[in-house]
N, CA, C and O atoms as a GROMACS GRO file, in nm:
protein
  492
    1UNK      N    1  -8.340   3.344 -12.612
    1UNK     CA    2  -8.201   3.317 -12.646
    1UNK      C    3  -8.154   3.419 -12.749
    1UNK      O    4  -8.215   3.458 -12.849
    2UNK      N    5  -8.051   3.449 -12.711
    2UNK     CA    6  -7.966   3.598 -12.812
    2UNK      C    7  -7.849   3.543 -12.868
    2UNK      O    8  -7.765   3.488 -12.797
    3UNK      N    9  -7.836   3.556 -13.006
    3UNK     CA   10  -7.799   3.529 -13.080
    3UNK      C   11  -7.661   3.571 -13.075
    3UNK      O   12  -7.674   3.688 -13.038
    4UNK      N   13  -7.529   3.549 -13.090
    4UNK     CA   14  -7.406   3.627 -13.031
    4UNK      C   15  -7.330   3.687 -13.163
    4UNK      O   16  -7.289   3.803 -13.157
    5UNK      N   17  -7.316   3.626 -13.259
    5UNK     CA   18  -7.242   3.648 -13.350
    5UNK      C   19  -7.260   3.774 -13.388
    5UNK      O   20  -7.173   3.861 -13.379
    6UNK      N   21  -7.371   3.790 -13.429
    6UNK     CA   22  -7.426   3.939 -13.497
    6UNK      C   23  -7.360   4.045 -13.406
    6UNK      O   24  -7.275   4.124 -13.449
    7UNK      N   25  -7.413   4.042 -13.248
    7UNK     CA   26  -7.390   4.115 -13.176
    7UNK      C   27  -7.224   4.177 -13.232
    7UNK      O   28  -7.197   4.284 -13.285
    8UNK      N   29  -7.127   4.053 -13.190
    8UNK     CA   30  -6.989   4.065 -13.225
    8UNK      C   31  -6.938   4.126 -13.300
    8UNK      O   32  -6.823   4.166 -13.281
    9UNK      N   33  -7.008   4.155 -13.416
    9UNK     CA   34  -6.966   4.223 -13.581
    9UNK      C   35  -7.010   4.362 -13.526
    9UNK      O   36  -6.936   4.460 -13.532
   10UNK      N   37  -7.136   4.364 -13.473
   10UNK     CA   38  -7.207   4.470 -13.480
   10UNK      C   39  -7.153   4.572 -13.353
   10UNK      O   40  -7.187   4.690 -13.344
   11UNK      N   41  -7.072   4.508 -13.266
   11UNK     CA   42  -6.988   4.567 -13.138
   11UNK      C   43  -6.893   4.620 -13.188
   11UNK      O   44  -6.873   4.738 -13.162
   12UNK      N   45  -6.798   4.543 -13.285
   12UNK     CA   46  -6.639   4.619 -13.346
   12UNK      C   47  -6.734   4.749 -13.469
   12UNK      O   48  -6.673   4.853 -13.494
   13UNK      N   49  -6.825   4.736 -13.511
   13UNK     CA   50  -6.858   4.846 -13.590
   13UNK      C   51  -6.864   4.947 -13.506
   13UNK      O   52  -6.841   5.054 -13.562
   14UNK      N   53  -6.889   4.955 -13.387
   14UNK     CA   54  -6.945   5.039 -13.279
   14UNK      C   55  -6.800   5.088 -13.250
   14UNK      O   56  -6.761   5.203 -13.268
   15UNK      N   57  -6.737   5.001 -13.210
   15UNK     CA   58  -6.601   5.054 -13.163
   15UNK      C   59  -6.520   5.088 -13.265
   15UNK      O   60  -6.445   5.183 -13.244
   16UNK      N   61  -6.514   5.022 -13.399
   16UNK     CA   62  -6.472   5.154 -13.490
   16UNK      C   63  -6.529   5.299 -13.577
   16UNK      O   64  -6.468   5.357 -13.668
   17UNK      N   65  -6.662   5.334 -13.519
   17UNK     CA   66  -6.707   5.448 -13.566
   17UNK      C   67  -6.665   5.551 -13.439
   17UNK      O   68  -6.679   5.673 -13.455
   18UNK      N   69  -6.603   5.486 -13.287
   18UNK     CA   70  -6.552   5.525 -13.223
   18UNK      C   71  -6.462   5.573 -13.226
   18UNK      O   72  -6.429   5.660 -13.146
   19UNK      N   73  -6.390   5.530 -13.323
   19UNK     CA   74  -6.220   5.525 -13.329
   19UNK      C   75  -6.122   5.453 -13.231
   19UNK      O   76  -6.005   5.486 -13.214
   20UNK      N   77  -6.190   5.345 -13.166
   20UNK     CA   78  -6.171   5.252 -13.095
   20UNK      C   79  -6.159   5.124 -13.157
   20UNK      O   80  -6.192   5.026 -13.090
   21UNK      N   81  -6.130   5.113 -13.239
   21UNK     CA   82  -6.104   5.002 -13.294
   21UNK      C   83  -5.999   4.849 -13.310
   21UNK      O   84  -5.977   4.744 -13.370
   22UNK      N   85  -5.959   4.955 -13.187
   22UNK     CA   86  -5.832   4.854 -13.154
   22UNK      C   87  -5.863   4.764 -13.038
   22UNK      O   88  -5.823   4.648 -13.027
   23UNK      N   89  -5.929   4.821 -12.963
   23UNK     CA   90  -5.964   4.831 -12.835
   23UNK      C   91  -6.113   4.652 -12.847
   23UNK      O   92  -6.164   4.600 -12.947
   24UNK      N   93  -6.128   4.620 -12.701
   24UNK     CA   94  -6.236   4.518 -12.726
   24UNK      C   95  -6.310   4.460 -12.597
   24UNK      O   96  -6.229   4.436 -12.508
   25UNK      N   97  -6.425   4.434 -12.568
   25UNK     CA   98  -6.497   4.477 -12.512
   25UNK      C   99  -6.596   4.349 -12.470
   25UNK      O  100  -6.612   4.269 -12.562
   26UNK      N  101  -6.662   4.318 -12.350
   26UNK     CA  102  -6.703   4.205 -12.334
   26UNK      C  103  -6.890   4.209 -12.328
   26UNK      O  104  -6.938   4.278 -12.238
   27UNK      N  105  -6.936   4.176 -12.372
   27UNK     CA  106  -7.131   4.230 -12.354
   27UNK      C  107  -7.193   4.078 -12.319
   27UNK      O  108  -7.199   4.001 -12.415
   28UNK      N  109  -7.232   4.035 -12.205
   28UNK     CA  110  -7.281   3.976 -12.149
   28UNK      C  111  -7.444   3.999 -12.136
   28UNK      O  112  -7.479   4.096 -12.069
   29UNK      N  113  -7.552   3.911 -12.201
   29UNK     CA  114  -7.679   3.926 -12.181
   29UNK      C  115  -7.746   3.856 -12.058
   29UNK      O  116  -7.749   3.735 -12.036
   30UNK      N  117  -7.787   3.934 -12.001
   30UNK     CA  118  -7.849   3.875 -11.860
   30UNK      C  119  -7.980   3.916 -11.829
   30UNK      O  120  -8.037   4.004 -11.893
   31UNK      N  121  -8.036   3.846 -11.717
   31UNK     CA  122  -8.162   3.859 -11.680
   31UNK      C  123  -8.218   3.967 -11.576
   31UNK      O  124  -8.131   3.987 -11.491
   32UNK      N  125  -8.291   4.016 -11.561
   32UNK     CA  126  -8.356   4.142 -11.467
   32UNK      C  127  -8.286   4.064 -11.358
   32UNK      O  128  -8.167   4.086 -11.336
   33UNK      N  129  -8.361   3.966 -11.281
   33UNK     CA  130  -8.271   3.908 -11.128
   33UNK      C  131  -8.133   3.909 -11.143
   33UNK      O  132  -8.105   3.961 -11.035
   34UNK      N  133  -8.013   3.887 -11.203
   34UNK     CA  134  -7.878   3.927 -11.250
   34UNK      C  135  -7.845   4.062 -11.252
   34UNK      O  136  -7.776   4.110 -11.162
   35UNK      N  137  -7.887   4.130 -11.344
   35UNK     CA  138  -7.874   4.288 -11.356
   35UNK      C  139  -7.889   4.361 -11.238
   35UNK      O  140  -7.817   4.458 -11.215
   36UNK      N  141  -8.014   4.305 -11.130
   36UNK     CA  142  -8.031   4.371 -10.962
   36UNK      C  143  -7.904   4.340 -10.909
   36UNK      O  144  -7.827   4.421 -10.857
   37UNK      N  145  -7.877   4.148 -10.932
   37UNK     CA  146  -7.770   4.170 -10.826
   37UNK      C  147  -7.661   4.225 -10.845
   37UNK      O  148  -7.586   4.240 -10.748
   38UNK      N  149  -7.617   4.274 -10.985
   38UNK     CA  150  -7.512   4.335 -11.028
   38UNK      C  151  -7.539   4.534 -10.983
   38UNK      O  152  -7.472   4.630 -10.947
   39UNK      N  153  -7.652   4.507 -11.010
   39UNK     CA  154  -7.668   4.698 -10.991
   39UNK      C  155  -7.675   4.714 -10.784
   39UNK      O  156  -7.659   4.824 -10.731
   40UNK      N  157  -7.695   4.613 -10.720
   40UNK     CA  158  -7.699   4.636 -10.588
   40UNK      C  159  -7.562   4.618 -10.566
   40UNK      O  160  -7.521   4.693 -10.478
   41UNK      N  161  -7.478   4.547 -10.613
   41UNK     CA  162  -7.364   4.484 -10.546
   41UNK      C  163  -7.222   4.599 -10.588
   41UNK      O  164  -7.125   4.619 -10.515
   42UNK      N  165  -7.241   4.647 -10.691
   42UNK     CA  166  -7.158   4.795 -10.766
   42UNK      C  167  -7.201   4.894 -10.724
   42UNK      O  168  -7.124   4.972 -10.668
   43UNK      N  169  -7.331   4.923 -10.737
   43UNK     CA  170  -7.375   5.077 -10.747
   43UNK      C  171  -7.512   5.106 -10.641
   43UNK      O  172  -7.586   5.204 -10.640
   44UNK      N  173  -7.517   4.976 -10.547
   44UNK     CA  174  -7.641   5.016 -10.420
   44UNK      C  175  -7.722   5.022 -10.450
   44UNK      O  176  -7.805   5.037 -10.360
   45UNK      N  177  -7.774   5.018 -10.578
   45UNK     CA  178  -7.947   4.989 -10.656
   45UNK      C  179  -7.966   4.945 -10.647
   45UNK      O  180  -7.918   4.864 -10.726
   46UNK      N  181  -8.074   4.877 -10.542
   46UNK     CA  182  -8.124   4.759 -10.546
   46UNK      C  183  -8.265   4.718 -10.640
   46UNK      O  184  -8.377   4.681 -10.605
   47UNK      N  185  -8.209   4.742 -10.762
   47UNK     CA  186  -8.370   4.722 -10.882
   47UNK      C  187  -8.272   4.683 -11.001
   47UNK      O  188  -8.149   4.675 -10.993
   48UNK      N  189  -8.345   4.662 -11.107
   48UNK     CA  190  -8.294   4.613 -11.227
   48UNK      C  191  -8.270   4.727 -11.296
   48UNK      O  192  -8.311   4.820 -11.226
   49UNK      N  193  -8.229   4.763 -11.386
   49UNK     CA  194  -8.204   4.860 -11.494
   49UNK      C  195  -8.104   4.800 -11.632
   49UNK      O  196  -8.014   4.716 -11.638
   50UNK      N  197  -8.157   4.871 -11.716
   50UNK     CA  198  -8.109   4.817 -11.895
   50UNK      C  199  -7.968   4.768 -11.904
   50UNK      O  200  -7.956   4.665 -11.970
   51UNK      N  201  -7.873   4.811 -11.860
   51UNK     CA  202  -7.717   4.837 -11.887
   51UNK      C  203  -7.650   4.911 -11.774
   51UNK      O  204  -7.679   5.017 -11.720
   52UNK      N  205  -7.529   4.802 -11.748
   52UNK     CA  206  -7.446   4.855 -11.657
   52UNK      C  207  -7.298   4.878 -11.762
   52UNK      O  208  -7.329   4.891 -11.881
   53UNK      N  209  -7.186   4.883 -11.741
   53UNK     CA  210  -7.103   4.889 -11.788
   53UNK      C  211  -7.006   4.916 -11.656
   53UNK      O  212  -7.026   4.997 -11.566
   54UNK      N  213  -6.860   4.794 -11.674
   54UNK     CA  214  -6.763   4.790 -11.599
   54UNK      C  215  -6.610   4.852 -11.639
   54UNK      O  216  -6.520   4.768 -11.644
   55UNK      N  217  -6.589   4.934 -11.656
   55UNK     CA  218  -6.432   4.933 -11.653
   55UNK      C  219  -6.340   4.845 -11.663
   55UNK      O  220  -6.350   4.767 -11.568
   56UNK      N  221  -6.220   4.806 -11.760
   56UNK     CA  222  -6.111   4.754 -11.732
   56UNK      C  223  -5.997   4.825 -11.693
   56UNK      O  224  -5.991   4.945 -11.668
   57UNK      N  225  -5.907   4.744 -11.689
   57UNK     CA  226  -5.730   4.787 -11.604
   57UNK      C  227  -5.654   4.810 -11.733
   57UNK      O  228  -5.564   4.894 -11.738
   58UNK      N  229  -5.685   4.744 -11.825
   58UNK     CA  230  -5.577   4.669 -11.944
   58UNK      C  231  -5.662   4.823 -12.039
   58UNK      O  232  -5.771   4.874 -12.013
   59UNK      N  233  -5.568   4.859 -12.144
   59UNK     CA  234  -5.554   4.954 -12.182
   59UNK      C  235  -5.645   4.920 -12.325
   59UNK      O  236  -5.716   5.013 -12.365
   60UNK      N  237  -5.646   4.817 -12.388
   60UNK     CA  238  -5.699   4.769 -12.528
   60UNK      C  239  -5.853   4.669 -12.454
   60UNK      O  240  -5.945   4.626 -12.523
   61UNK      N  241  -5.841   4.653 -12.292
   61UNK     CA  242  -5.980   4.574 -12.289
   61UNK      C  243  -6.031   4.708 -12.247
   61UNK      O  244  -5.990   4.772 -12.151
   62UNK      N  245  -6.139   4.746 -12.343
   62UNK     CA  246  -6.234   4.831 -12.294
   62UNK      C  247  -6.296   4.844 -12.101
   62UNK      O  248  -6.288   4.926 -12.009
   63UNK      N  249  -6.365   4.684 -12.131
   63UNK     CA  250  -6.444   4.662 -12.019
   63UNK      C  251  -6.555   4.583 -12.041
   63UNK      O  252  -6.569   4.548 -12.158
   64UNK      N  253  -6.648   4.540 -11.952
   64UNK     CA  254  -6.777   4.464 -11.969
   64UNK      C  255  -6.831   4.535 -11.957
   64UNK      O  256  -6.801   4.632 -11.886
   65UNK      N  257  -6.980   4.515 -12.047
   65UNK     CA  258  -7.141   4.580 -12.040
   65UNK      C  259  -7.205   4.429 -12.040
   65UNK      O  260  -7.187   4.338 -12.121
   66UNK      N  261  -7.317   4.436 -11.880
   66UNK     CA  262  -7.398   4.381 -11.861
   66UNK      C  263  -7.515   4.447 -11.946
   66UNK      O  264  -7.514   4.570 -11.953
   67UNK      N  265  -7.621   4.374 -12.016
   67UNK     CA  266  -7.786   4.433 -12.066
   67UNK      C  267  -7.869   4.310 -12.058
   67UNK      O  268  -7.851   4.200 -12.111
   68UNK      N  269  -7.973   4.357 -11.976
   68UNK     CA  270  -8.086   4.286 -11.924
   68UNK      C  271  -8.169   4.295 -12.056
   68UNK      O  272  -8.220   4.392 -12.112
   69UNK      N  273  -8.163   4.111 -12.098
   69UNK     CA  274  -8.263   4.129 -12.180
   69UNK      C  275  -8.389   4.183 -12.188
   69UNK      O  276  -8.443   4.242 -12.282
   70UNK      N  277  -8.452   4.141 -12.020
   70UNK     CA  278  -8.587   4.165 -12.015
   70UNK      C  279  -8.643   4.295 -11.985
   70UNK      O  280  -8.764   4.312 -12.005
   71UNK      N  281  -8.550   4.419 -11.927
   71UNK     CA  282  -8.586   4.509 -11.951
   71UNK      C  283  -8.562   4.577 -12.115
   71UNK      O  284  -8.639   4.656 -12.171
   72UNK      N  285  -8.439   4.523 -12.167
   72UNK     CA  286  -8.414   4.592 -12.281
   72UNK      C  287  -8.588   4.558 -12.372
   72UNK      O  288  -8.632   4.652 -12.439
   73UNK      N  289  -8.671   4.427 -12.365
   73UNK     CA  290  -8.739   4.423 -12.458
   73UNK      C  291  -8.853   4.488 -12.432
   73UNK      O  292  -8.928   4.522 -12.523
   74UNK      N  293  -8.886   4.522 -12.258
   74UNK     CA  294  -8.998   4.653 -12.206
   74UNK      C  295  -8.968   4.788 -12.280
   74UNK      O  296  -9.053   4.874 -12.305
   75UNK      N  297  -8.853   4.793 -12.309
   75UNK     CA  298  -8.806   4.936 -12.324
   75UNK      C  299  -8.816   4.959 -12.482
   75UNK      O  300  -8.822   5.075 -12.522
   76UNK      N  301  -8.817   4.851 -12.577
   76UNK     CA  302  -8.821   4.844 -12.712
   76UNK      C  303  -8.982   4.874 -12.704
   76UNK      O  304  -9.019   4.989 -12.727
   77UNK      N  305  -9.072   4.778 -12.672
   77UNK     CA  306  -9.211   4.789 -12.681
   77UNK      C  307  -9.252   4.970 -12.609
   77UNK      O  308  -9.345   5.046 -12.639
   78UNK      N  309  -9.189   4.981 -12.554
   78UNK     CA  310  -9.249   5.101 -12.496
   78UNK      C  311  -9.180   5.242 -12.621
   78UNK      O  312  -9.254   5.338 -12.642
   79UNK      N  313  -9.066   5.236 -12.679
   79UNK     CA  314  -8.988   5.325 -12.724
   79UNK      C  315  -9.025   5.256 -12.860
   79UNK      O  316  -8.931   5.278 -12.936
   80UNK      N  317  -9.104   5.197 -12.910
   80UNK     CA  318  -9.155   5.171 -13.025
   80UNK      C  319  -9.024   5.114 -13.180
   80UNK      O  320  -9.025   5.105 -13.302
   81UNK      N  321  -8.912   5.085 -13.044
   81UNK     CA  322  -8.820   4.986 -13.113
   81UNK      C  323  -8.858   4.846 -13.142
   81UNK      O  324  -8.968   4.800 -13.111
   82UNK      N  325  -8.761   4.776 -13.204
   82UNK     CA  326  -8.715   4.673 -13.212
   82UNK      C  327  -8.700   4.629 -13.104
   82UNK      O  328  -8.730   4.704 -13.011
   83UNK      N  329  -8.638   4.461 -13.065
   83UNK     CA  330  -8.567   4.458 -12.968
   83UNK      C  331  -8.433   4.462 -12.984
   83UNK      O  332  -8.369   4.484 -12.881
   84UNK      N  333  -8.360   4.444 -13.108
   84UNK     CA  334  -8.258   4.434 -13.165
   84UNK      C  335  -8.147   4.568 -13.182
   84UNK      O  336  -8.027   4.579 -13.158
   85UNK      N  337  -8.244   4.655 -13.232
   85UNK     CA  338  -8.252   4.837 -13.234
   85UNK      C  339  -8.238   4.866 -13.058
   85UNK      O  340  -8.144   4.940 -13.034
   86UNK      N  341  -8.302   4.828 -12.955
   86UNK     CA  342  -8.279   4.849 -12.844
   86UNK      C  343  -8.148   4.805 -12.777
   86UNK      O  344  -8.095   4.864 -12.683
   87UNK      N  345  -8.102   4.695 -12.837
   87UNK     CA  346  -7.965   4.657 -12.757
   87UNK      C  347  -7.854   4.737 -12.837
   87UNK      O  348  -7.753   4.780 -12.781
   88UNK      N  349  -7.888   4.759 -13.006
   88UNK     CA  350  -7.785   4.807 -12.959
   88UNK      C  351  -7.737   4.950 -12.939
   88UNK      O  352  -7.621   4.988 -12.923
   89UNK      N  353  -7.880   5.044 -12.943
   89UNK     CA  354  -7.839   5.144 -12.838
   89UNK      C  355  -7.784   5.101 -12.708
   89UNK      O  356  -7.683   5.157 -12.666
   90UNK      N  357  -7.824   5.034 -12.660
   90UNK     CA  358  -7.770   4.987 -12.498
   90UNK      C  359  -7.628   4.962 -12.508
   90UNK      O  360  -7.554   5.033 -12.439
   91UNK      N  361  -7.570   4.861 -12.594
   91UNK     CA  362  -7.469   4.856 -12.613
   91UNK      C  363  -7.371   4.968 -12.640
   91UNK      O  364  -7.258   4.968 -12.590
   92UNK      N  365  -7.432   5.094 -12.746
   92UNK     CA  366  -7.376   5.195 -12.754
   92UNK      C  367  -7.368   5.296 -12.622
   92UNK      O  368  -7.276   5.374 -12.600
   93UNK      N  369  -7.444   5.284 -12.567
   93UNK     CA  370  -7.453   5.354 -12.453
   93UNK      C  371  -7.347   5.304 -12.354
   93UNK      O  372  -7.277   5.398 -12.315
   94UNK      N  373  -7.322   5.211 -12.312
   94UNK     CA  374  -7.238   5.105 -12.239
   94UNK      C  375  -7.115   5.115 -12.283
   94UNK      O  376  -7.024   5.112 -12.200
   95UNK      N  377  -7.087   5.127 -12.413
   95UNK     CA  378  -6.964   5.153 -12.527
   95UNK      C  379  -6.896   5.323 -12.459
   95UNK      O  380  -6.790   5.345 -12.401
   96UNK      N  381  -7.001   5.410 -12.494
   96UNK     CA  382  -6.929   5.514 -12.414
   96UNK      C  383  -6.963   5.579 -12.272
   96UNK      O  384  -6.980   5.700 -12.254
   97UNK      N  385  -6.969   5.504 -12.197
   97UNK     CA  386  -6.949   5.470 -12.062
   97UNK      C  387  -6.828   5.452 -12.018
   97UNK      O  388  -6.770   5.520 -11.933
   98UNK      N  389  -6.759   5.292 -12.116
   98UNK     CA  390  -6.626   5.229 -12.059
   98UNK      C  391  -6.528   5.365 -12.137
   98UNK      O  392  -6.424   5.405 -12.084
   99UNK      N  393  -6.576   5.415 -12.255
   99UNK     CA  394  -6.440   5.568 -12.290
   99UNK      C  395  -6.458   5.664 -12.221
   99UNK      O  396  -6.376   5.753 -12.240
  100UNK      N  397  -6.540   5.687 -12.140
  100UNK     CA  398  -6.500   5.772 -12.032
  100UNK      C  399  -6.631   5.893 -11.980
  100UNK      O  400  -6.629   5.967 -11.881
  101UNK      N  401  -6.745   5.877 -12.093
  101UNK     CA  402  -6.846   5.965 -12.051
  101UNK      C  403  -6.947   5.882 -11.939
  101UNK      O  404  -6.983   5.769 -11.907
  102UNK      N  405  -6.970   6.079 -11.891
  102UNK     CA  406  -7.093   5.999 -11.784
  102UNK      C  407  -7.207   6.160 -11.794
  102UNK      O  408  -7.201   6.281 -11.774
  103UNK      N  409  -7.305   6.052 -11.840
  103UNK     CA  410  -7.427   6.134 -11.882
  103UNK      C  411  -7.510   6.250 -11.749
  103UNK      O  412  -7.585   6.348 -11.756
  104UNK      N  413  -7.444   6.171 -11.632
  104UNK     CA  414  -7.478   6.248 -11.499
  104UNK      C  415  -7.376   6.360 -11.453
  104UNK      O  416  -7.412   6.427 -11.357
  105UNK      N  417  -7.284   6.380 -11.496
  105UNK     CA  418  -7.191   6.484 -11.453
  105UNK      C  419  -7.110   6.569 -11.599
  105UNK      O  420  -7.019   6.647 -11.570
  106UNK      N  421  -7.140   6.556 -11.720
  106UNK     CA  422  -7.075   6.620 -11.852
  106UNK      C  423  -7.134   6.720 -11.922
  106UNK      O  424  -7.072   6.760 -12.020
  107UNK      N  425  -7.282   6.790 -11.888
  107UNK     CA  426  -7.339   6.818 -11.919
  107UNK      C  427  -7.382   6.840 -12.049
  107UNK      O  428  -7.371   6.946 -12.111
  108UNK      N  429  -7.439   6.717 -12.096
  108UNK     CA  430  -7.485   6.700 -12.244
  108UNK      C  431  -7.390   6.622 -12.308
  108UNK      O  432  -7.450   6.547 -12.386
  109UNK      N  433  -7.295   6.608 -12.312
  109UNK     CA  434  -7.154   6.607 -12.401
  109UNK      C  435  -7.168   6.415 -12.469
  109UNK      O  436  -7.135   6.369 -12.578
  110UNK      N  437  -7.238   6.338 -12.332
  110UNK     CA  438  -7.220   6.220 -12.357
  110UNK      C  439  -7.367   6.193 -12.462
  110UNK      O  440  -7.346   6.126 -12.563
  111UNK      N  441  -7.492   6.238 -12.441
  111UNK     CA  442  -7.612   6.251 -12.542
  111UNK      C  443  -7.592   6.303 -12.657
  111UNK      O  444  -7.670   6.271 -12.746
  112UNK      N  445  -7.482   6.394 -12.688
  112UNK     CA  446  -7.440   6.436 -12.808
  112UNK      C  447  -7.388   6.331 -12.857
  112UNK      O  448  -7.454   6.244 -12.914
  113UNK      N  449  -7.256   6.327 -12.839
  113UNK     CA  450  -7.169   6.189 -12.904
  113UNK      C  451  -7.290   6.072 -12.905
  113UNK      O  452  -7.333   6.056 -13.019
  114UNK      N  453  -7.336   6.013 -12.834
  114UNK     CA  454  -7.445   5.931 -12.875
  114UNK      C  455  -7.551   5.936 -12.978
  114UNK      O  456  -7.610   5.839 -13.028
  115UNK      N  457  -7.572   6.086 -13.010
  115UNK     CA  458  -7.665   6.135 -13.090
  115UNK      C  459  -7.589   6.104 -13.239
  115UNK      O  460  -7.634   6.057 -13.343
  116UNK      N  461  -7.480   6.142 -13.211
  116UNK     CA  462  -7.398   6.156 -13.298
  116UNK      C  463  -7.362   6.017 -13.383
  116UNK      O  464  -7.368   6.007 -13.506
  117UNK      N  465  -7.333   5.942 -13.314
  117UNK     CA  466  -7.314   5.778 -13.346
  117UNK      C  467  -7.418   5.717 -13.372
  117UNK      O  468  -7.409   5.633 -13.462
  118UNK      N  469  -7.547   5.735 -13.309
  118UNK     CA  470  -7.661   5.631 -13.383
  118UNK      C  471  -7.689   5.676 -13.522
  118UNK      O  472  -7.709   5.598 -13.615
  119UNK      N  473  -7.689   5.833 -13.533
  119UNK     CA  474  -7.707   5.850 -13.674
  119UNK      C  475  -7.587   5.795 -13.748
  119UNK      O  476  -7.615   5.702 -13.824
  120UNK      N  477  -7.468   5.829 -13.744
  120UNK     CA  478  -7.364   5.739 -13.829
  120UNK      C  479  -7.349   5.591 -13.836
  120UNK      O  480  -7.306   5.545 -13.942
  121UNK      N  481  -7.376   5.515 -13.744
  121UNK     CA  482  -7.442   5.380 -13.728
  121UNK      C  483  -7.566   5.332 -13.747
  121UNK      O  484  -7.606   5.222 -13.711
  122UNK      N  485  -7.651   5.451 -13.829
  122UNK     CA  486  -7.791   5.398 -13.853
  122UNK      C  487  -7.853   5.305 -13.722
  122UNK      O  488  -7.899   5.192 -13.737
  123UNK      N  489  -7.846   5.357 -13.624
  123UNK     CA  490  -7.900   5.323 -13.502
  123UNK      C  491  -8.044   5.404 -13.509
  123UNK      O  492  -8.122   5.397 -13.414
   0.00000   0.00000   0.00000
């Protein structure tokens, strides 16, 4: 069970080191079987993976980020995180997703800004 509140505080910090701060954003914690059917049913993956992130229409709703707890806490043990430290890279990652980067077609640009934000967020 994940605790929500923290998350909440710790999401608008995210979105105002963004300069997004106006803006707001939905993070839903779910399970590996959830996350498949979400990553098969969007994006034809049929496997689990850490974080999806959805797009909104509305100009101030960011969008939703799905994160699988149960991979996020493989991925802490393996990356010698936290599990806590793992979401919320995930979350940050998911964060600039819905503003517009994509780590597969920008070359570098979105690992920078990320680089860039965990250190200013003590991530």
């Amino acid at each position: 069970k994940i605790a929500t509140a923290p998350w909440v505080k710790r999401t608008k910090e995210m979105l105002q080191a963004m300069g997004s701060e106006n803006s707001s954003v939905t993070v839903a914690f779910v399970s590996d079987s959830r996350i498949r059917e979400l990553n098969q049913r969007f994006r034809g993956i049929d496997k689990a993976t850490d974080v999806l992130s959805f797009p909104a229409e509305e100009e101030r709703q960011l969008g939703d980020i799905a994160i699988s707890i149960e991979t996020a806490a493989r991925q802490a043990k393996e990356n010698g995180l936290t599990l806590n430290g793992e979401i919320a890279q995930l979350i940050l990652h998911g964060l600039l997703h819905l503003s517009g980067y994509d780590h597969e077609t920008d070359n570098g640009e979105m690992n920078k800004e990320e680089l860039r934000l965990r250190k200013k967020l003590a991530l």
